[in-house]
C-alpha positions in Angstrom: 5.9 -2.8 30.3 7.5 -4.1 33.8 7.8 -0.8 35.6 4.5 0.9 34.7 2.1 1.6 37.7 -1.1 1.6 35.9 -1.1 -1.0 33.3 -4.0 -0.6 30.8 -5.5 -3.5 29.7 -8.0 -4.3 26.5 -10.9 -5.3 28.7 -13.4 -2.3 26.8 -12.7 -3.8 23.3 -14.2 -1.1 20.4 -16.6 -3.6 18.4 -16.2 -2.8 15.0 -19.1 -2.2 12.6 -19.3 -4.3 9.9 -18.4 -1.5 6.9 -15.4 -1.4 9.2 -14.6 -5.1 9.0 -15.3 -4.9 5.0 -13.0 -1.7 4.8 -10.1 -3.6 6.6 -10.6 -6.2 4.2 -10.4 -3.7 1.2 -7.4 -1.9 2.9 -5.4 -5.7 3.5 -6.0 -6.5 0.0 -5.0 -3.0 -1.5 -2.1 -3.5 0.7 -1.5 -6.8 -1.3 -2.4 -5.3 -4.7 0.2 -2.4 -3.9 3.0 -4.8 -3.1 2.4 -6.7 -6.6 2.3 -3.9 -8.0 5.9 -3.1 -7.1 7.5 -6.3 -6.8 6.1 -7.4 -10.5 5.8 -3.7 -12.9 7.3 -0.5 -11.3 9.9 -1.2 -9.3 10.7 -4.8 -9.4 14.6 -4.3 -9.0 16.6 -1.5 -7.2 20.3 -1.4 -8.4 19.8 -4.8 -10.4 18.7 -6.7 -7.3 14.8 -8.3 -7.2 12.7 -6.9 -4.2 10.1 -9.6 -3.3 6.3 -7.9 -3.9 5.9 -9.4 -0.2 8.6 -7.1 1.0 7.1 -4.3 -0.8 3.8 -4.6 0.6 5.4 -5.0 4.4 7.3 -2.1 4.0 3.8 -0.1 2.9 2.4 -1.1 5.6 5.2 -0.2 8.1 4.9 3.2 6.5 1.6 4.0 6.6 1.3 2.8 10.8 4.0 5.0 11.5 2.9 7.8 9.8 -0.6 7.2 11.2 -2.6 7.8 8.1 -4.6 5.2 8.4 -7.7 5.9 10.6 -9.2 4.3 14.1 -12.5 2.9 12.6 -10.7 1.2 9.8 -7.8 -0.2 12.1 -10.4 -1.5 14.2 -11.9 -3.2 11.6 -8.5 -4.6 10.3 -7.9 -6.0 13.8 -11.5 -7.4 14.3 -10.6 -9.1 10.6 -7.6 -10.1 12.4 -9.2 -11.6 15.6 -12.0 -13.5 13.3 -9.0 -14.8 11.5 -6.6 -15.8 13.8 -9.3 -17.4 16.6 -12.6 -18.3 14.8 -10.7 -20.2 12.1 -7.5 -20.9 13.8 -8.6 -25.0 13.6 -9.0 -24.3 10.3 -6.3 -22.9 9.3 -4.1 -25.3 11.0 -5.6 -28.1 9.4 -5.2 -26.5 6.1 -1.4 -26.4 6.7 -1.0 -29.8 8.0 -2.6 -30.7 4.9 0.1 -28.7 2.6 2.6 -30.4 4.6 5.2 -32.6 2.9 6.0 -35.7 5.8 8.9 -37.2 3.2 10.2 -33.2 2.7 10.2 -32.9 6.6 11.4 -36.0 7.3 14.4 -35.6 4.8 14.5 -32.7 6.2 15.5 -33.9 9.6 19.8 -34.3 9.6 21.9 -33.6 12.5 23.2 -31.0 10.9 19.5 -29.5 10.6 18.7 -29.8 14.0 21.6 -28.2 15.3 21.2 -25.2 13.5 17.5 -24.4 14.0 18.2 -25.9 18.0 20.9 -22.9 18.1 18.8 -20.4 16.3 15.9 -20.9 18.6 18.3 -20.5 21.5 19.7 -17.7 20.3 16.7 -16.0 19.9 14.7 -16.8 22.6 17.8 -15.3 25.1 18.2 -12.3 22.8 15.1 -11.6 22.4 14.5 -12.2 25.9 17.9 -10.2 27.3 16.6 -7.1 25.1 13.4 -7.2 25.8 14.1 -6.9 30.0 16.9 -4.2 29.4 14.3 -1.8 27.7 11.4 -3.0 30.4 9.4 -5.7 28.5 8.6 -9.0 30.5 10.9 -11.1 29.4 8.7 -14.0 28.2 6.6 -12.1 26.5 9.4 -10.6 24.2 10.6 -13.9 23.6 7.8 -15.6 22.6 6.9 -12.3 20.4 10.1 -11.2 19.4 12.1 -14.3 19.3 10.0 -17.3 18.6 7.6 -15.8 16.3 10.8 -13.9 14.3 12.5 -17.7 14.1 8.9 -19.9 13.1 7.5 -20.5 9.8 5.4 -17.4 9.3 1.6 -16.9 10.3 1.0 -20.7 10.9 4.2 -21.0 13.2 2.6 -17.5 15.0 -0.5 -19.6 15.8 1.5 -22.6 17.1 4.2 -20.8 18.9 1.3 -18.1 20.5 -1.0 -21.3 21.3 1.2 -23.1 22.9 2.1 -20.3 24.9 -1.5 -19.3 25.6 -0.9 -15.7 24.4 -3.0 -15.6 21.7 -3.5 -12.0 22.9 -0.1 -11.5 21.6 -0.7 -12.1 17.7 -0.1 -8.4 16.4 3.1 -8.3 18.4 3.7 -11.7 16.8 2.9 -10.5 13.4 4.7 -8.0 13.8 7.6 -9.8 14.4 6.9 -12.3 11.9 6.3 -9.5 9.1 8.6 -7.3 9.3 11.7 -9.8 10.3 10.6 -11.8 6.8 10.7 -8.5 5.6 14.1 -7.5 6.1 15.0 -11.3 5.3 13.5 -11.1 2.0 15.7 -7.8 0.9 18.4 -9.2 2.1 18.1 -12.5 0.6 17.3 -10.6 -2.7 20.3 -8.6 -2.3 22.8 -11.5 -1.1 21.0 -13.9 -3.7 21.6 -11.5 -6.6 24.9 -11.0 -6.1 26.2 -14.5 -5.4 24.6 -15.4 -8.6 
């Protein structure tokens, strides 16, 4: 925050032991399980309209962090996983989505129309984002890049572009954040709007 006198930094990172690291695995993927769960046999429509087991599983998660059930040796492991992740294989995992990449989708993706729409929503986001951010005391880049950009991209892979180019990589559970819950509250909605217009 802009106005804070002390700012704390993450310079004394907790290493995380590795049954940490493997219980942040097994907490991500009971996340996941949880979410199918949901989205596929118990509750895979409220008042007729499909919620997407993604959705479900974001929402969990939201849930569970605020409530702060979740304790400090297994979040550290979760963000070590995280870390590993998003910086040990980050070539990797850029590759691996250049490589599921369409060029003839993109490039018949690429209209006037398109470009003028996604031009606008970046805009748009990037000044909203970046207005809000400096009227509640966040620096104004930062809660761009976090809250705008990373809300407008394509997800996880659009995270690691946006935060790379940027050279905030310290910024990717902001990001994620950002990127999770906004596809989250997309993804109801979307159910919602897609279930009645149908």
């Amino acid at each position: 925050m802009r106005k804070y006198k002390e700012i704390k930094s993450e310079s004394g990172k907790a290493s995380a032991t590795l049954a940490q690291v493997g219980g942040g695995l097994i907490l991500s993927g009971g996340f996941y399980a949880l979410g199918r769960l949901f989205g596929k046999v118990l509750l895979p429509k409220i008042f007729g309209v499909a919620i997407h087991p993604f959705a479900y599983m974001i929402l969990f998660v939201a849930l569970v962090s605020a409530l702060g059930i979740i304790p400090e040796g297994l979040r550290t492991g979760a963000k070590k996983l995280q870390s590993f992740f998003t910086g040990t294989l980050i070539l990797i995992i850029m590759v691996g989505v250049g490589a599921d990449t369409s060029l003839k989708e993109l490039l018949d993706a690429i209209t006037f129309g398109n470009v003028v729409i996604a031009f606008l929503i970046v805009v748009g986001a990037i000044l909203g984002s970046a207005v809000t951010g400096y009227l509640v005391g966040f620096y104004p880049i930062d809660s761009a890049i976090t809250a705008g950009l990373c809300m407008a991209n394509r997800g996880g892979s659009g995270d690691l572009a946006v935060l790379g180019a940027s050279k905030r990589m310290g910024l990717m559970a902001y990001a994620q954040l950002s990127s999770r819950l906004g596809g989250g509250i997309v993804l109801v909605i979307g159910s919602i709007l897609f279930s009645l217009l149908s």
